[in-house]
GUTORVO-21661 format. One record per residue (C-alpha): x, z, y negated; residue number from 1; residue in one letter. Coordinates in Angstrom, 3 decimals. Layout:
// GUTORVO-21661
@xx:X, zz:Z, yy:Y, n:NUM, res:a
...
// end
This chain:
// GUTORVO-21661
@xx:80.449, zz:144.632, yy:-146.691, n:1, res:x
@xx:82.284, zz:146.250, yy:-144.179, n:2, res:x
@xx:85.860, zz:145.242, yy:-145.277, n:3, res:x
@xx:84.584, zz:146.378, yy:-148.720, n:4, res:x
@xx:83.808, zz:149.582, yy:-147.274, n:5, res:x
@xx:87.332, zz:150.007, yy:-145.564, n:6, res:x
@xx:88.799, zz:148.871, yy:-148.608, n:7, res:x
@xx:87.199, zz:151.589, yy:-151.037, n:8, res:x
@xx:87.609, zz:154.192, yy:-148.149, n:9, res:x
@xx:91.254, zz:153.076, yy:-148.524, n:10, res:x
@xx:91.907, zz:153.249, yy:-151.738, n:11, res:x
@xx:90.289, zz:156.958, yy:-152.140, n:12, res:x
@xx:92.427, zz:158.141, yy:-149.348, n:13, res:x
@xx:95.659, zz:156.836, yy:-151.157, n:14, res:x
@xx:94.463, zz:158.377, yy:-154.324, n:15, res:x
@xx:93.737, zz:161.727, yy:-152.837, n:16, res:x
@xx:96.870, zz:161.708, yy:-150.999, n:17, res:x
@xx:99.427, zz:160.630, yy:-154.262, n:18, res:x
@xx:97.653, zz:163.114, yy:-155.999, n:19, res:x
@xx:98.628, zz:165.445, yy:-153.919, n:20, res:x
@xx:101.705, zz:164.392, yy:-153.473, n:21, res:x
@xx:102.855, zz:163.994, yy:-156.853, n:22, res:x
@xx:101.607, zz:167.523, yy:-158.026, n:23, res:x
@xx:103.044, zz:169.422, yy:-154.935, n:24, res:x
@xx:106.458, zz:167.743, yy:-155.522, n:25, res:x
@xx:106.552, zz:168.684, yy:-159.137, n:26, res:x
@xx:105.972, zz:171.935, yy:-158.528, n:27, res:x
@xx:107.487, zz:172.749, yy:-155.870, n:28, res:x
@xx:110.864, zz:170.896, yy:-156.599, n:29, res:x
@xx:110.965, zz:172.833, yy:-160.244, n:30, res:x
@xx:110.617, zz:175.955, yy:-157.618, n:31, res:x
@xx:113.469, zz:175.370, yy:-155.681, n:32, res:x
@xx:115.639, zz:174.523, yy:-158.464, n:33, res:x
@xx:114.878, zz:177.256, yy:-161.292, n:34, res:x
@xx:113.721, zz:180.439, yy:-159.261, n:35, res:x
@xx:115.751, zz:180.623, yy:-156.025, n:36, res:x
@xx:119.231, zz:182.204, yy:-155.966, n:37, res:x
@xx:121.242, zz:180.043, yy:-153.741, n:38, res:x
@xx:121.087, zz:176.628, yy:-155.298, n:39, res:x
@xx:121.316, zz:173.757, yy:-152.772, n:40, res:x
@xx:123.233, zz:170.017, yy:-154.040, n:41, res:x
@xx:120.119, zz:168.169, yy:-155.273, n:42, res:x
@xx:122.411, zz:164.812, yy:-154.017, n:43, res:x
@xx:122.303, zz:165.785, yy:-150.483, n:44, res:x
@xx:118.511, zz:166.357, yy:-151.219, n:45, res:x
@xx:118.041, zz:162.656, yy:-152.131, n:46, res:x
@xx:120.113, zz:161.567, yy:-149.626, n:47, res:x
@xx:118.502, zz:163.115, yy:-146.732, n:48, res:x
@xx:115.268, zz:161.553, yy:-148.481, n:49, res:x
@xx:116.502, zz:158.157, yy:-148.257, n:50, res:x
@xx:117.058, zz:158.702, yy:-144.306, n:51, res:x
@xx:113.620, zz:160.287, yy:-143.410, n:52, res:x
@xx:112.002, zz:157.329, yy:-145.099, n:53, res:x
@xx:114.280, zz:155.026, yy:-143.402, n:54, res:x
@xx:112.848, zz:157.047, yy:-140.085, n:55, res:x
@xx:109.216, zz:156.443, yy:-141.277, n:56, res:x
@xx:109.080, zz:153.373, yy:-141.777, n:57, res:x
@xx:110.784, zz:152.428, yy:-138.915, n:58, res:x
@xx:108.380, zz:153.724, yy:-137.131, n:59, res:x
@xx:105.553, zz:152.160, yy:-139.179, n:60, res:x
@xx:107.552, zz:148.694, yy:-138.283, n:61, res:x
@xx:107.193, zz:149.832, yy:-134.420, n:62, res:x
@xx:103.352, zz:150.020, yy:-134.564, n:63, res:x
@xx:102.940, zz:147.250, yy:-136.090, n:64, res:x
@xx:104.823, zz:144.856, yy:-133.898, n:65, res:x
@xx:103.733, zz:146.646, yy:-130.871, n:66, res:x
@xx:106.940, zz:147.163, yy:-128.649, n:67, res:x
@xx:110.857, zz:148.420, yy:-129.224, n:68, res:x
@xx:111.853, zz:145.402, yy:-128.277, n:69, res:x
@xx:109.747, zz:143.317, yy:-131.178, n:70, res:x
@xx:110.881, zz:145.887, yy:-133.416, n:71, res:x
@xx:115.098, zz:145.121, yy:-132.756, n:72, res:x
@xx:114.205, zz:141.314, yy:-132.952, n:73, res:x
@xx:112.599, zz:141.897, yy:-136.505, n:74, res:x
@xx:115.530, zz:143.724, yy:-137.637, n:75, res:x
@xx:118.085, zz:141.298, yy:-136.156, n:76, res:x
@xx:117.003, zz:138.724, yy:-138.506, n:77, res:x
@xx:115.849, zz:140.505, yy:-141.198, n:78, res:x
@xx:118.946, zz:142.868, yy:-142.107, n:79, res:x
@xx:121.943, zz:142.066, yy:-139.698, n:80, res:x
@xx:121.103, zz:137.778, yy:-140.449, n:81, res:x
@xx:119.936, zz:138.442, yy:-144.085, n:82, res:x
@xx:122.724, zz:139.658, yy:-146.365, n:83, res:x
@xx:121.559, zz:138.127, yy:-149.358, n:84, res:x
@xx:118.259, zz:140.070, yy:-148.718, n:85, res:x
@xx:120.029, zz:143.249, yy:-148.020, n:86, res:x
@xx:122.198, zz:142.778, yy:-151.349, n:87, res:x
@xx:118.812, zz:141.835, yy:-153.594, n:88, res:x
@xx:117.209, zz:145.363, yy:-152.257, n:89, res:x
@xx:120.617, zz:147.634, yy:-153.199, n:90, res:x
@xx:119.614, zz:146.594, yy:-157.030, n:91, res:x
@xx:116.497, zz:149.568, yy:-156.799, n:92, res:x
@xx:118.330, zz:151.636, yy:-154.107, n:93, res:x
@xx:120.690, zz:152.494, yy:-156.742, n:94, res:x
@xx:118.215, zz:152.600, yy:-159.557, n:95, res:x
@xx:115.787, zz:155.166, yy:-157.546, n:96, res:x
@xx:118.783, zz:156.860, yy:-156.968, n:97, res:x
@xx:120.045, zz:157.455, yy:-160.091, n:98, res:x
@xx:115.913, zz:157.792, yy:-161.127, n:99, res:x
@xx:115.694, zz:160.861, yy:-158.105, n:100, res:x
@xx:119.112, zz:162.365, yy:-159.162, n:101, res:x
@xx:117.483, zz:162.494, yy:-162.945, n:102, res:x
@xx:114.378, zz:163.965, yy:-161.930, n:103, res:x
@xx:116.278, zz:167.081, yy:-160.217, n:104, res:x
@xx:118.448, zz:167.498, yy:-163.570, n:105, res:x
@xx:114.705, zz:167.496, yy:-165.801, n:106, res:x
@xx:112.925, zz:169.791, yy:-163.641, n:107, res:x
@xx:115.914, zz:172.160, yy:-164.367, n:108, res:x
@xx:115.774, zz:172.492, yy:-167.299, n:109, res:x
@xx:112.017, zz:171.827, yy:-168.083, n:110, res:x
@xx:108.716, zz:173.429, yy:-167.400, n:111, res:x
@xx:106.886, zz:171.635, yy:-164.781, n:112, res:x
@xx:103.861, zz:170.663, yy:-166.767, n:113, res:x
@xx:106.225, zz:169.114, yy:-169.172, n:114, res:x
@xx:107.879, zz:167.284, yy:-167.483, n:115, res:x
@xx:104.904, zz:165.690, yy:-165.837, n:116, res:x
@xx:103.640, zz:164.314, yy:-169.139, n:117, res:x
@xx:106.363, zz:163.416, yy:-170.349, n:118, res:x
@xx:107.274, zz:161.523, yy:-167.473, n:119, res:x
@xx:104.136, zz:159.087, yy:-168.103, n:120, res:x
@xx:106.788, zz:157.069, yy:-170.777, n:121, res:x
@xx:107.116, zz:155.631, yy:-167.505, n:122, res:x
@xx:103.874, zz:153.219, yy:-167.649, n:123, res:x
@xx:105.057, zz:151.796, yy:-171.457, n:124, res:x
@xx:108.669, zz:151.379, yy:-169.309, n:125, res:x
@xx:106.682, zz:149.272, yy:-166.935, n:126, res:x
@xx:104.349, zz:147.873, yy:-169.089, n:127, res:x
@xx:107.703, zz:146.042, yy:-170.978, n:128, res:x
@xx:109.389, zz:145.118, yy:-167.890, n:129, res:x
@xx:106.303, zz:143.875, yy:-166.293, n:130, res:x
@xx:105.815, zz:141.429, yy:-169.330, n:131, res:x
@xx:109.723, zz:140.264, yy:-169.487, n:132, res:x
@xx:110.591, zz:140.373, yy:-165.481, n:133, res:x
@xx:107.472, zz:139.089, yy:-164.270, n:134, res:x
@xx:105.948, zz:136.993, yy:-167.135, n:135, res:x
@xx:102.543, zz:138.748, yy:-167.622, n:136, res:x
@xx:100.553, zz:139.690, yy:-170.325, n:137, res:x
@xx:98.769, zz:142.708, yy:-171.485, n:138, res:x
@xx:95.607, zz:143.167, yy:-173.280, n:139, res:x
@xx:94.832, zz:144.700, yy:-176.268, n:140, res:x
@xx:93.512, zz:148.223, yy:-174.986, n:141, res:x
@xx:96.591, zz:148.514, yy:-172.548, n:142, res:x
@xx:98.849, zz:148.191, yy:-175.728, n:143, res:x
@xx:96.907, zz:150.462, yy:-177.586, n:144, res:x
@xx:96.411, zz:152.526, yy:-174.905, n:145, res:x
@xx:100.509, zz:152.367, yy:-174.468, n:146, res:x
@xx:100.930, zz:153.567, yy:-177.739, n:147, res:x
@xx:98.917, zz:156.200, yy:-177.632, n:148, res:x
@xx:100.428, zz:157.788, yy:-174.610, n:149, res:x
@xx:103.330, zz:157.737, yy:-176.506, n:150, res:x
@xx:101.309, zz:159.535, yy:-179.331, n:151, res:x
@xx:100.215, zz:162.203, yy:-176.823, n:152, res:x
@xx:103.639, zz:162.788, yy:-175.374, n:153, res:x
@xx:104.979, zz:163.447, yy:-179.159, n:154, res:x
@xx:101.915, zz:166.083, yy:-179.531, n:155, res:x
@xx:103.207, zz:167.655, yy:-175.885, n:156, res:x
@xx:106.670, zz:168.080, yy:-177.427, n:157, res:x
@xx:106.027, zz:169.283, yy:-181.122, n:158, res:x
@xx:105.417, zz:172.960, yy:-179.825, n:159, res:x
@xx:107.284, zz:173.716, yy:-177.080, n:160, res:x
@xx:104.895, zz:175.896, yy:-174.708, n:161, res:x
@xx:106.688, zz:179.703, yy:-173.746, n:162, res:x
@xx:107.634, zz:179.956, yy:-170.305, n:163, res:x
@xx:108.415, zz:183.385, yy:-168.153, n:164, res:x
@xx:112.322, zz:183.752, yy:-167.648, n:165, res:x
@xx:113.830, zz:181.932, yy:-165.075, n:166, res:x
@xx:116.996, zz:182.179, yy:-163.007, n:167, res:x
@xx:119.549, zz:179.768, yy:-164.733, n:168, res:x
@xx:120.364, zz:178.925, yy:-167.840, n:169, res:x
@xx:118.409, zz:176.163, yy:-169.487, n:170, res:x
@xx:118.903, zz:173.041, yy:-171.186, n:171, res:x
@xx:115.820, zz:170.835, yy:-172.614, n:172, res:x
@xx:117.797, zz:168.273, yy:-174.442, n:173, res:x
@xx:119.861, zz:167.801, yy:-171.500, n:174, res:x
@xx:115.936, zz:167.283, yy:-169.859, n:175, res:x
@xx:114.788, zz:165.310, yy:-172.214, n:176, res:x
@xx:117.720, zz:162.874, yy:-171.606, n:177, res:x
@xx:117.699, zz:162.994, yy:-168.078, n:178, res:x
@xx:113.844, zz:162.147, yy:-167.912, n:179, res:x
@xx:114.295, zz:159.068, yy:-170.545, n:180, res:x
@xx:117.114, zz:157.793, yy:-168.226, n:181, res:x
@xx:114.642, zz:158.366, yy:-165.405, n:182, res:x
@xx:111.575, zz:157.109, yy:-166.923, n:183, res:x
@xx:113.729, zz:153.480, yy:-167.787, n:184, res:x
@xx:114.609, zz:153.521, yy:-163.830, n:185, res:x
@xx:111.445, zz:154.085, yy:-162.662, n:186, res:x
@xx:110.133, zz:150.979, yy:-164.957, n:187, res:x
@xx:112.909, zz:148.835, yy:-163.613, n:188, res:x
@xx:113.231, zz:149.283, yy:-160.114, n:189, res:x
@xx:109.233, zz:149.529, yy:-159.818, n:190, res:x
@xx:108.847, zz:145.726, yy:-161.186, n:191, res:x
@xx:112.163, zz:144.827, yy:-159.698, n:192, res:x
@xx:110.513, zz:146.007, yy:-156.439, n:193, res:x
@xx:107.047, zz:144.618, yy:-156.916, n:194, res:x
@xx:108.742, zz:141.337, yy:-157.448, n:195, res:x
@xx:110.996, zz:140.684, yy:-154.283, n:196, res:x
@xx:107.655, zz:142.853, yy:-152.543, n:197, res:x
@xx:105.140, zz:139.709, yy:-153.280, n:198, res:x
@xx:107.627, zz:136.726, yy:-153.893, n:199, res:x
@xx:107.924, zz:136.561, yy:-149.804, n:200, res:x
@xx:106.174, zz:137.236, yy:-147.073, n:201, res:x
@xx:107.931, zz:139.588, yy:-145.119, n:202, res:x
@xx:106.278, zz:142.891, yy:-143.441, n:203, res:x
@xx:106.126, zz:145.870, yy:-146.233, n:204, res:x
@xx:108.299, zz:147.801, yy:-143.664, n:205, res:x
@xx:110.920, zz:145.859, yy:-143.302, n:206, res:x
@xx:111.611, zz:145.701, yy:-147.096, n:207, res:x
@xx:111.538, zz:149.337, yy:-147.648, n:208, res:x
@xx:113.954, zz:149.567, yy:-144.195, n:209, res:x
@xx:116.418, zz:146.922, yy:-146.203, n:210, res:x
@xx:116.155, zz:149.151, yy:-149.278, n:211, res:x
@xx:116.214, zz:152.807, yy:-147.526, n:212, res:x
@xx:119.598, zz:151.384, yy:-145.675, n:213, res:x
@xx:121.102, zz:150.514, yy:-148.981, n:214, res:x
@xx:119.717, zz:153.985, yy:-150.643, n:215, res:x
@xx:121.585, zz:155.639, yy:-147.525, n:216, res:x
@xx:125.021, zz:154.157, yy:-148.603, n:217, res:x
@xx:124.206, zz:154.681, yy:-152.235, n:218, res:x
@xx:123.243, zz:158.176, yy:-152.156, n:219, res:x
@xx:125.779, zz:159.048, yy:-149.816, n:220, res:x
@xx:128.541, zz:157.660, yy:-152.148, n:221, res:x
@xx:126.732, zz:160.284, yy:-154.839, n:222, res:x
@xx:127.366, zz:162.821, yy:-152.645, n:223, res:x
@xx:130.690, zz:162.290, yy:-152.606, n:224, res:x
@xx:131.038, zz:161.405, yy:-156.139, n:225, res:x
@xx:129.498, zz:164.343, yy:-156.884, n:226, res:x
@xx:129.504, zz:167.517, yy:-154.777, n:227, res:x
@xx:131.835, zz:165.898, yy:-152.240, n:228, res:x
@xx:134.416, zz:169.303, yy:-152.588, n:229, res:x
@xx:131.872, zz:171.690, yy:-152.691, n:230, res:x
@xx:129.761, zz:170.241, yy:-149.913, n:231, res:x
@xx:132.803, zz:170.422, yy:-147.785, n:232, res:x
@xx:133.603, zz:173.466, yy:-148.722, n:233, res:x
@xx:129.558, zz:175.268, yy:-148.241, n:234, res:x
@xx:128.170, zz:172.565, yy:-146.020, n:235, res:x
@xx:125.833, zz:169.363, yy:-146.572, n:236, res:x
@xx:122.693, zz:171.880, yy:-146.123, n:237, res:x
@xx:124.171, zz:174.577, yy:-148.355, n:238, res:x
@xx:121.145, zz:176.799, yy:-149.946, n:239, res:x
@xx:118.634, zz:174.683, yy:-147.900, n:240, res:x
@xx:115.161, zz:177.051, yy:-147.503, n:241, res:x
@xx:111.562, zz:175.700, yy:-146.016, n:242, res:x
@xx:110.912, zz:175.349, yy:-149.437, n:243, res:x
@xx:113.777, zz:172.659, yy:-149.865, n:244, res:x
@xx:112.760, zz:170.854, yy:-146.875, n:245, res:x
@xx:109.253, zz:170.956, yy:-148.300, n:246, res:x
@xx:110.260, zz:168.779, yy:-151.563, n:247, res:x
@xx:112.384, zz:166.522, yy:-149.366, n:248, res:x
@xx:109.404, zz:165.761, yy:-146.921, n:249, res:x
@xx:107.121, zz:165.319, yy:-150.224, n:250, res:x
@xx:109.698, zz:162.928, yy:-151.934, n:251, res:x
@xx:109.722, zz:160.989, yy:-148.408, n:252, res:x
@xx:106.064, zz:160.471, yy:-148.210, n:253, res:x
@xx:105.997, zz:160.059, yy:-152.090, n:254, res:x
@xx:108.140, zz:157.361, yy:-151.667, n:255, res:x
@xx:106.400, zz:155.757, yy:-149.007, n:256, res:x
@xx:103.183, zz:155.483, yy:-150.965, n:257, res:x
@xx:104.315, zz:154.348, yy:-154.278, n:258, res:x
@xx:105.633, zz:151.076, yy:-151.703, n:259, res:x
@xx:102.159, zz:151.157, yy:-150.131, n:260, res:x
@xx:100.558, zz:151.310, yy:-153.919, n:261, res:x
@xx:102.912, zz:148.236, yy:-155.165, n:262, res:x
@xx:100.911, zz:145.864, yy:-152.407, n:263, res:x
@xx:97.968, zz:146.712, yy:-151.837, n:264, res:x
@xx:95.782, zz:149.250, yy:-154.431, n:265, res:x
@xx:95.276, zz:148.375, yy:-158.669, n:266, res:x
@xx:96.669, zz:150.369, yy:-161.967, n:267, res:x
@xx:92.655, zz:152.130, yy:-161.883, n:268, res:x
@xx:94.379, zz:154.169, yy:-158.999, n:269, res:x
@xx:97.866, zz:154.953, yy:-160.255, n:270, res:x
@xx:96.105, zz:156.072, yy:-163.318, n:271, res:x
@xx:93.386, zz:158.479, yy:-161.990, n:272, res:x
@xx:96.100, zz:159.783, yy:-159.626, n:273, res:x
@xx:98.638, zz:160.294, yy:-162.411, n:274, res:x
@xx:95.806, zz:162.014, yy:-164.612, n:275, res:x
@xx:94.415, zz:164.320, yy:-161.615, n:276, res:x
@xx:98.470, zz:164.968, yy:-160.860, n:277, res:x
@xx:98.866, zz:166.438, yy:-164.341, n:278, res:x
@xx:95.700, zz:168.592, yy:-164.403, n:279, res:x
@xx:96.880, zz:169.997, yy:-161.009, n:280, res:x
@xx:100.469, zz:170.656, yy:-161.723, n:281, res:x
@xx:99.919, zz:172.186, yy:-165.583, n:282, res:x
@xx:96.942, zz:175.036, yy:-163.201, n:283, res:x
@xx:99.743, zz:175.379, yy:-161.348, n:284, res:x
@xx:102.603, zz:175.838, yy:-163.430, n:285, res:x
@xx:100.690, zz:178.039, yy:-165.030, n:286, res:x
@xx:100.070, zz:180.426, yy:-161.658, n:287, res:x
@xx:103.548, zz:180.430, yy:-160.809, n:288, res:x
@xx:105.539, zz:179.881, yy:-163.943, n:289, res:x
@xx:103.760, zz:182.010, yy:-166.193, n:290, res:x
@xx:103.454, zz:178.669, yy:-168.681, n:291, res:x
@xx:101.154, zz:179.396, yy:-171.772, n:292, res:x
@xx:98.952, zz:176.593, yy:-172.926, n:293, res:x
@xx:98.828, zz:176.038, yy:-176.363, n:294, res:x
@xx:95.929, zz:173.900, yy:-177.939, n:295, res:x
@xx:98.785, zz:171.050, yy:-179.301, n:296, res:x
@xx:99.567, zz:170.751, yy:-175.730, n:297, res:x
@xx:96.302, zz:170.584, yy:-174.404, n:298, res:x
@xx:95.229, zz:168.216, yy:-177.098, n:299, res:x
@xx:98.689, zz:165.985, yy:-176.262, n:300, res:x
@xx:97.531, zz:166.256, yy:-172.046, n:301, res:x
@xx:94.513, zz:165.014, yy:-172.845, n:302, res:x
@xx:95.244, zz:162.236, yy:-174.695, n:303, res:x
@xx:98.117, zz:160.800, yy:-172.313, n:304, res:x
@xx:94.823, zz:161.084, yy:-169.740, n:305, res:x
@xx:92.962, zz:158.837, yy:-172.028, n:306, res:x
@xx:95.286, zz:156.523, yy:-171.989, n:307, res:x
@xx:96.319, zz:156.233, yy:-168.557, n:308, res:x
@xx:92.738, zz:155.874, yy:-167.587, n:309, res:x
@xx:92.519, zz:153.222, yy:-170.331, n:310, res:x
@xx:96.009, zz:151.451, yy:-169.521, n:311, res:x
@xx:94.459, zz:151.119, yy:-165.679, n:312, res:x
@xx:90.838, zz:149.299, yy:-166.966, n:313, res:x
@xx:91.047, zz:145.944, yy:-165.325, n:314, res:x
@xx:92.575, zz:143.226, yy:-167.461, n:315, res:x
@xx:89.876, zz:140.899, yy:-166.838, n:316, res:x
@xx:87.089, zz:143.430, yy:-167.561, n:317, res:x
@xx:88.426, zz:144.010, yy:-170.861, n:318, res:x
@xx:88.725, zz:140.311, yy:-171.584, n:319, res:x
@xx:84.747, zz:139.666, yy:-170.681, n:320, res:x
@xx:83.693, zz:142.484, yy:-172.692, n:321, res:x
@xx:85.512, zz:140.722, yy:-175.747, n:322, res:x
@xx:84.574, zz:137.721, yy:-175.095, n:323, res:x
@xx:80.689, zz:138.609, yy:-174.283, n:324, res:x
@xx:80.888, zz:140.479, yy:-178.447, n:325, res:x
@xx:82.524, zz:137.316, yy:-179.796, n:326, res:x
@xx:79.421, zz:134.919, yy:-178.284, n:327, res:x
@xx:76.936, zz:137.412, yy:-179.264, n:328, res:x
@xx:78.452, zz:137.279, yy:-182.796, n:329, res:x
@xx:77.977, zz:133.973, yy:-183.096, n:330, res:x
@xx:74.174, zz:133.504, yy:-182.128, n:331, res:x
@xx:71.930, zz:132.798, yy:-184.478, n:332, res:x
@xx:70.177, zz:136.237, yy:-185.707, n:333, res:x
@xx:66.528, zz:134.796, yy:-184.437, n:334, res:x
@xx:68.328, zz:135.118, yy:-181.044, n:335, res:x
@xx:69.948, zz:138.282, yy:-181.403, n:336, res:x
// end
């Protein structure tokens, strides 16, 4: 009973905490990139995101060996004696990055709220690549539950909401693409991830360390790429506020959890937490960006809850309950 206990207590405290998370980053991040005046490189952003989770979970891997020394020995053989390991984790290193560099190019050019709901394409994304990369199957409600996210998303979009003005010029179809790149990334690299994440048993930690390293060199090359003459030019921390910091810290820890989710908690959770994560970020979006709700949208939010909540039911739950209808239909009526 007691490791029951711990385990509920557990999974409450990571759904509180990613709900958190997940509206606060929203929010904030369409903030910093829409209302202040000095606009900071949203690569350098990512990148120093990839190094303060690198930091983290180091330090996760020190408590749980117990000593420094443990700690080098684990990451001698695990990343200086494992190169094919270290190559197979690049794959979502580059796919988060392009995912993270998509998600600062959306929330520029859409309203927070928006782009939150919108962003839930993501669980149809994983749905697909969980059923061709990791050979499952899906029951009927989580198909019809997929398509009717996708119904509710269509219902967000039909009437644009009106938004106060805000300090740069806007682009939603430029949005729209960016988020559909970065809803197919986040489906990817998620399975990709949950994969290599339960086909071994090495520590959580030391995974996301082999991954954060090769996010480091990938995000640093999009630097670069990128912004490389202006950021030599302004500086690598150009237009940086407390704000700015803020969403980095939040995309750190965000990270960190959605790792933390992949091993150990269910789709129930993910779903609630994406739900609550909506409701939260559309109040306040609507507090700080002056967004009016219209009733399409409302009606569209509500039905991409629906189906998140429905997408997370347990598989096997579902199953029983058919099953238990199918025997009762075939009793004979004097036992019925």
């Amino acid at each position: 009973m007691a490791t029951e206990n711990v385990s509920v207590l557990f999974k409450v405290y990571c759904l509180s905490v990613m709900t958190l998370v997940a509206a606060t980053y929203t929010v904030t991040l369409r903030y910093t990139r829409t209302v202040l005046t000095k606009m900071y490189f949203a690569t350098t952003a990512v990148c120093i995101t990839e190094v303060i989770k690198l930091i983290l979970s180091l330090g996760m891997l020190i408590r749980d060996t117990g000593s420094l020394s443990r700690t080098l020995s684990t990451l001698q053989e695990h990343i200086l004696r494992s190169p094919k390991e270290m190559l197979k984790l690049s794959v979502p290193s580059l796919v988060y990055a392009v995912q993270n560099n998509m998600a600062f190019v959306a929330l520029s050019n859409l309203d927070a709220a928006v782009y939150q709901v919108t962003y839930q394409l993501k669980i149809p994304s994983t749905a697909l690549c969980t059923v061709f990369m990791l050979n499952r199957s899906l029951s009927k409600v989580q198909w019809v539950s997929v398509f009717m996210l996708c119904a509710g998303v269509s219902l967000v979009q039909w009437k644009p909401v009106e938004t106060t003005k805000v300090q740069i010029e806007q682009n939603p179809l430029l949005g729209f693409v960016a988020l559909a790149i970065a809803v197919l990334c986040s489906g990817f690299a998620g399975v990709y991830f949950e994969k290599v994440l339960k086909s071994s048993e090495t520590s959580l930690w030391v995974r996301n360390i082999q991954m954060y390293i090769s996010g480091i060199v990938v995000t640093a090359f999009g630097v670069l790429v990128n912004d490389g003459a202006q950021v030599m030019e302004k500086g690598f921390f150009f237009g940086y506020t407390h704000w700015v910091w803020f969403v980095v810290l939040l995309a750190s820890l965000g990270g960190l959890y959605t790792s933390v989710v992949v091993k150990y908690t269910d789709n129930i959770m993910k779903g609630f937490s994406a739900a609550a994560a909506i409701v939260i970020s559309t109040v306040a979006s609507m507090l700080l960006f002056g967004l009016q709700i219209t009733p399409t949208f409302v009606s569209g939010a509500i039905l991409v809850c629906i189906a998140i909540y429905c997408y997370g039911l347990p598989k096997q739950n579902t199953m029983t309950i058919q099953q238990t209808v199918t025997e009762k239909s075939k009793l004979p009526l004097e036992d019925m």
